[in-house]
C-alpha positions as CSV (number, residue, x, y, z in Angstrom):
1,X,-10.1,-39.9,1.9
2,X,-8.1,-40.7,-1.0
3,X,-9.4,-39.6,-4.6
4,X,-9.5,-41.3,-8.1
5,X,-6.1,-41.2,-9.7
6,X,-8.1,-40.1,-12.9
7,X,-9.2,-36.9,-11.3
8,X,-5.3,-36.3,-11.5
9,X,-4.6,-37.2,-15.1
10,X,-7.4,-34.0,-15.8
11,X,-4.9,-31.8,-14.1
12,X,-2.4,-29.9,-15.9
13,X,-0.3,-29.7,-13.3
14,X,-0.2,-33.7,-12.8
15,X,0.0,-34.6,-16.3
16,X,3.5,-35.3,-15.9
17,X,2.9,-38.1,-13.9
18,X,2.4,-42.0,-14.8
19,X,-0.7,-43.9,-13.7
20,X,1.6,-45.1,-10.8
21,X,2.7,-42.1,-9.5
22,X,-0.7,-40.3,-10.0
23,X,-2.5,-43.3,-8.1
24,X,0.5,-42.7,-5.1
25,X,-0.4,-39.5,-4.6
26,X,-3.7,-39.6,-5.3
27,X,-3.7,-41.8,-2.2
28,X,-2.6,-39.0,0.2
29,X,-4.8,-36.0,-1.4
30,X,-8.4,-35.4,-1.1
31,X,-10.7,-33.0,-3.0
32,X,-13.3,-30.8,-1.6
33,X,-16.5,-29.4,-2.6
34,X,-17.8,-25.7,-1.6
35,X,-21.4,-23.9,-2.6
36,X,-20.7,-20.9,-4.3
37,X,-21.0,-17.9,-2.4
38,X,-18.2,-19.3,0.4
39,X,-15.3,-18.3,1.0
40,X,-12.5,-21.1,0.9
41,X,-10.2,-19.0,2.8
42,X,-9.3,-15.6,4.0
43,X,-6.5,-12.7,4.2
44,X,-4.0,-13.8,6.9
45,X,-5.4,-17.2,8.0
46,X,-2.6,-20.0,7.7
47,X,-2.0,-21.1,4.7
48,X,-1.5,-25.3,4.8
49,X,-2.7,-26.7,1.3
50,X,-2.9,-25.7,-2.5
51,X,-5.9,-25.8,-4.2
52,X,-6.0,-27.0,-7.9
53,X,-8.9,-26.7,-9.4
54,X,-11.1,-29.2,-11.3
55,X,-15.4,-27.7,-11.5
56,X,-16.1,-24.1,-10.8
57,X,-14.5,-20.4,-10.5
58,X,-12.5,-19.3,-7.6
59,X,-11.8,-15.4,-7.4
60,X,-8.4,-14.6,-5.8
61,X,-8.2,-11.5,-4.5
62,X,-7.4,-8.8,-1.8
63,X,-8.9,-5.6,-0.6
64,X,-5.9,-2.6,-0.7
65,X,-5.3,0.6,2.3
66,X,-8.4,2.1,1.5
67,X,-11.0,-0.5,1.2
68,X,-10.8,-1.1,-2.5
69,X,-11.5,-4.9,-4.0
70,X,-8.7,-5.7,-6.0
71,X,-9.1,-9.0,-7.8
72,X,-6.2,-10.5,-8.7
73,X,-7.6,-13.5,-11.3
74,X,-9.9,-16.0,-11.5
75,X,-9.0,-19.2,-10.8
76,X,-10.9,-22.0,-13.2
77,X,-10.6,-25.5,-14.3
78,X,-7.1,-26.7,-14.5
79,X,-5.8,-23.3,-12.6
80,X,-4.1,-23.6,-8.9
81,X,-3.8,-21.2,-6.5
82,X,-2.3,-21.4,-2.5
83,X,0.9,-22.0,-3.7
84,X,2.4,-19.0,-1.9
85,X,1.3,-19.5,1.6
86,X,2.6,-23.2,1.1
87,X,6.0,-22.7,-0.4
88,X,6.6,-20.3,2.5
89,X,4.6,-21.7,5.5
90,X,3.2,-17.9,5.7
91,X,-0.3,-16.5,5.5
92,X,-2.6,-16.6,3.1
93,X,-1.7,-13.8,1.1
94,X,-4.9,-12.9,-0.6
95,X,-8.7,-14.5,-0.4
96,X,-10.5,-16.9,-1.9
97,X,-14.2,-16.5,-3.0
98,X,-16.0,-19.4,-4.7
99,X,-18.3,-17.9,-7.4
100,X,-19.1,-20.8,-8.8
101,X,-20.1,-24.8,-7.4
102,X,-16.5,-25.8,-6.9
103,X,-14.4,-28.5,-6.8
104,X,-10.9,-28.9,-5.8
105,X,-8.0,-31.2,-5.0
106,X,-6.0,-30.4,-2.1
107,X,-2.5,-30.4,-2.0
108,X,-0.5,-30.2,1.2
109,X,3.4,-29.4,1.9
110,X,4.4,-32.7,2.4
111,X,2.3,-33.9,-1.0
112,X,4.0,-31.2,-2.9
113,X,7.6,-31.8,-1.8
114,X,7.3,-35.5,-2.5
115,X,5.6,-34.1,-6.0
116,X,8.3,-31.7,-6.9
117,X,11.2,-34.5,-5.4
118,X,9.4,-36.5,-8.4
119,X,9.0,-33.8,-10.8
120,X,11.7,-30.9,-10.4
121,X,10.7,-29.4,-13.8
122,X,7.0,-28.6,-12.4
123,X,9.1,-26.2,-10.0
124,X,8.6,-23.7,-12.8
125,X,4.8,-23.7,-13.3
126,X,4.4,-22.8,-9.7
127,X,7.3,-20.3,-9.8
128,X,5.4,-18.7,-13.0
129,X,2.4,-18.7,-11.7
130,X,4.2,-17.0,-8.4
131,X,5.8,-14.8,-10.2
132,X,2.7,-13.7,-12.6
133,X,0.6,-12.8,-9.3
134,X,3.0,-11.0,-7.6
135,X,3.8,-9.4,-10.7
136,X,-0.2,-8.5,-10.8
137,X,0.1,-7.3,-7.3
138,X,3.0,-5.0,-7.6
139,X,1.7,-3.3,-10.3
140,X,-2.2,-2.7,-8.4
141,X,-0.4,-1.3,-5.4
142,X,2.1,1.3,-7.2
143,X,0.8,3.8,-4.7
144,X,0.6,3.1,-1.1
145,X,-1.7,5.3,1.4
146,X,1.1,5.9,4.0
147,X,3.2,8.8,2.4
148,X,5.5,11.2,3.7
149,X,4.6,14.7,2.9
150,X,8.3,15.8,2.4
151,X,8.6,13.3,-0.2
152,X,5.7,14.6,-1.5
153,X,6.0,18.5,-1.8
154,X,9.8,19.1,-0.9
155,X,11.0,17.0,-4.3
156,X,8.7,18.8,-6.1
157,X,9.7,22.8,-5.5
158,X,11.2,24.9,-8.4
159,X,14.2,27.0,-8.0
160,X,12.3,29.8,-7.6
161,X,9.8,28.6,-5.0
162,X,13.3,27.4,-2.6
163,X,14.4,30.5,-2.9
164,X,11.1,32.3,-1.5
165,X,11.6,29.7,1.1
166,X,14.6,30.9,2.0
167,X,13.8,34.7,1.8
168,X,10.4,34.0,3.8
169,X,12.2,32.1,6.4
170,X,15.3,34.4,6.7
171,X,13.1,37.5,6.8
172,X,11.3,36.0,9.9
173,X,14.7,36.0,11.8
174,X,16.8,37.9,14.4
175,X,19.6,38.3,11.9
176,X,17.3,40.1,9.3
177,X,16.3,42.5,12.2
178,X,20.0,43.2,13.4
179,X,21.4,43.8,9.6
180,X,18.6,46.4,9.2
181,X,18.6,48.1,12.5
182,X,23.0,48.4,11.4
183,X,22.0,50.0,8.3
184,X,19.2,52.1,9.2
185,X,21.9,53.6,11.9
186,X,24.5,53.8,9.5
187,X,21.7,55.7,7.0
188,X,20.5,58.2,9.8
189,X,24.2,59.0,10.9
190,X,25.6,60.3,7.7
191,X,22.7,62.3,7.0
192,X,22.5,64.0,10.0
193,X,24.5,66.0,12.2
194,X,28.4,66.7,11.4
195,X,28.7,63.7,9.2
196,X,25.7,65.0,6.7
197,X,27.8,66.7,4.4
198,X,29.7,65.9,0.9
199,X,31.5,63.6,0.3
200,X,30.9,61.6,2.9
201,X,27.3,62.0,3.6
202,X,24.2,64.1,3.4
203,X,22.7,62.2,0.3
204,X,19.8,61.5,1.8
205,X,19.0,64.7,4.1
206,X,15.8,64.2,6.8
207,X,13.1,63.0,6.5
208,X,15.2,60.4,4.4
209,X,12.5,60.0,1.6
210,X,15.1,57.6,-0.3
211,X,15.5,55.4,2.5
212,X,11.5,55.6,2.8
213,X,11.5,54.6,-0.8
214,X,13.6,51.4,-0.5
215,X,12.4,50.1,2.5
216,X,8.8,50.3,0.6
217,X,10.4,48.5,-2.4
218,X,11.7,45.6,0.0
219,X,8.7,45.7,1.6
220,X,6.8,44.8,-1.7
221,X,9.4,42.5,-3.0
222,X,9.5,40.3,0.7
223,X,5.3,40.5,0.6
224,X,5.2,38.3,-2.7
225,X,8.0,36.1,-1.7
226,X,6.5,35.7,1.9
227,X,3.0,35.3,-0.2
228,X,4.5,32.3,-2.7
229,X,6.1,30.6,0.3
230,X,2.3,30.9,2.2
231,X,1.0,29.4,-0.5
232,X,3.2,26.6,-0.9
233,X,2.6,25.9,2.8
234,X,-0.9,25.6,2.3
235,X,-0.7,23.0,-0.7
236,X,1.8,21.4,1.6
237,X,-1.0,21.2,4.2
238,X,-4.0,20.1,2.0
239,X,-1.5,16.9,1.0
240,X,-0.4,16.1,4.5
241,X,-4.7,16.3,5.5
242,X,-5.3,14.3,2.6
243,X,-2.3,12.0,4.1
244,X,-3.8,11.8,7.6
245,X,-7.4,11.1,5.9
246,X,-6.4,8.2,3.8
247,X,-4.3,6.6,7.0
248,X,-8.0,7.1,9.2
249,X,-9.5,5.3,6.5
250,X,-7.0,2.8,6.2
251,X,-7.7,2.6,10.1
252,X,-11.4,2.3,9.9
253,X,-11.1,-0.7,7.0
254,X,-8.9,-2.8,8.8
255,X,-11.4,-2.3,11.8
256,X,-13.7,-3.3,9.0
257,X,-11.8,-6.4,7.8
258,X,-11.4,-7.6,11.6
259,X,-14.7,-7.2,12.6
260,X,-15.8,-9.2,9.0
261,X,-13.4,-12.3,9.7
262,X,-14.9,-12.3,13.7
263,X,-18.2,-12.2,11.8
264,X,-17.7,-14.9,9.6
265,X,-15.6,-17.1,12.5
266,X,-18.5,-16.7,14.6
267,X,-20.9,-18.0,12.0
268,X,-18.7,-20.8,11.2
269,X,-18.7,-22.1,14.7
270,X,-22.2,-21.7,15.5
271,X,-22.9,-23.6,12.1
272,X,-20.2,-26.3,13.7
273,X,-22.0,-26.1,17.2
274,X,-25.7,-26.7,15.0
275,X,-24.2,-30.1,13.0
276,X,-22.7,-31.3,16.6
277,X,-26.2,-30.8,18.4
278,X,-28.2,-32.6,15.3
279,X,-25.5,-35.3,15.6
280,X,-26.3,-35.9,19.8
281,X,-29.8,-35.7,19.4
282,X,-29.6,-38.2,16.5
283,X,-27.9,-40.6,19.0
């Protein structure tokens, strides 16, 4: 049903047209009227028709990874919003909540093309207004829930916490085992038997208390690196838990989200399925 080409000329966005062209299009548009409280669309359903709006408030908004309302504006008189989903023929983006009585003209694709083919210049009011929520969006969602834990620790170490890394993990390997078993051998030999004596050997005569005194001395020194690298590895595991937690949860409120939109589709068609059965008992 067509509206009344005055209901156009209190639109911002139409004010650029003449009584002519607003009584054109206001031939192909329609309004609607929703009770607050409803919601006038939804996360992911298709997106078909921009909504301009002329009585009432109209939240916009989304909910992020872990559950979290994020309201993106309110939409009020003279405000617009849709124009997303029906620039790109994608899915509603965000959701709409009517908070208070509203109306609202409806504008489809093929009223908008044959709006902007009239008016190029009102391009930019919806590219602004684009631009202004996704700008809002981006900077709500700086942080996203799924993160990789080497980007999150590894980036993040100090020269000395590589290096005990490196000493932990080398100390832990076949080739730390061989070197020392060489130089223990090499230790023992020249300080006993026929090779224990000046200059060549016998510095260190048995029960090689030197040799007892640096292997304590790496001992120490490996413990605290091997210590600092255990530690790192444990705030390295309290952020990858706190990864895998806030990707359940992400889990559990898209669950949440699907099992709200089935809700709200099945009360929809069962309020459909009530005004049908009035309708065949009135006949």
């Amino acid at each position: 049903m067509s509206i009344d080409p005055e209901i156009l000329a209190e639109v911002p966005l139409f004010q650029l047209l003449d009584a002519e062209e607003r009584a054109s299009l206001a031939a192909k548009i329609e309004t609607v009227a929703v009770a607050a409280g409803k919601m006038l669309f939804s996360y992911g359903d298709p997106g078909d028709s921009l909504y301009i709006v002329r009585v009432g408030e109209v939240e916009i908004f989304f909910k992020n990874d872990t559950g979290e309302r994020i309201l993106l504006e309110t939409s009020r008189a003279g405000d617009f919003f849709g124009e997303i989903s029906l620039i790109d023929a994608g899915p509603r983006t965000a959701s709409a909540l009517v908070t208070k009585d509203l109306e609202a003209v409806v504008v489809d694709r093929e009223d908008l093309e044959r709006f902007l083919h009239q008016h190029p210049a009102a391009a930019m009011d919806l590219l602004t207004a684009t631009g202004k929520r996704l700008r809002e969006a981006n900077r709500l969602l700086r942080h996203t829930v799924s993160r990789d834990v080497n980007e999150e620790v590894e980036d993040k170490r100090t020269t000395v916490m590589k290096m005990a890394d490196w000493i932990s993990e080398f100390s832990g390997s076949l080739p730390f085992l061989f070197i020392h078993c060489v130089v223990f051998a090499i230790w023992i030999a020249l300080n006993t038997g026929p090779l224990a004596h000046p200059p060549l050997g016998g510095w260190d005569p048995f029960p090689y208390g030197f040799l007892t005194m640096c292997v304590s001395l790496e001992a120490i020194i490996l413990s605290v690196f091997v210590l600092l690298s255990q530690n790192r590895q444990v705030a390295r595991e309290r952020t990858r838990n706190d990864i895998e937690y806030q990707v359940n949860l992400k889990a559990e409120m898209e669950i949440g989200h699907l099992h709200e939109k089935f809700d709200q589709m099945n009360a929809e068609v069962l309020e459909r399925l009530t005004a049908i059965e009035r309708r065949s008992h009135a006949r």
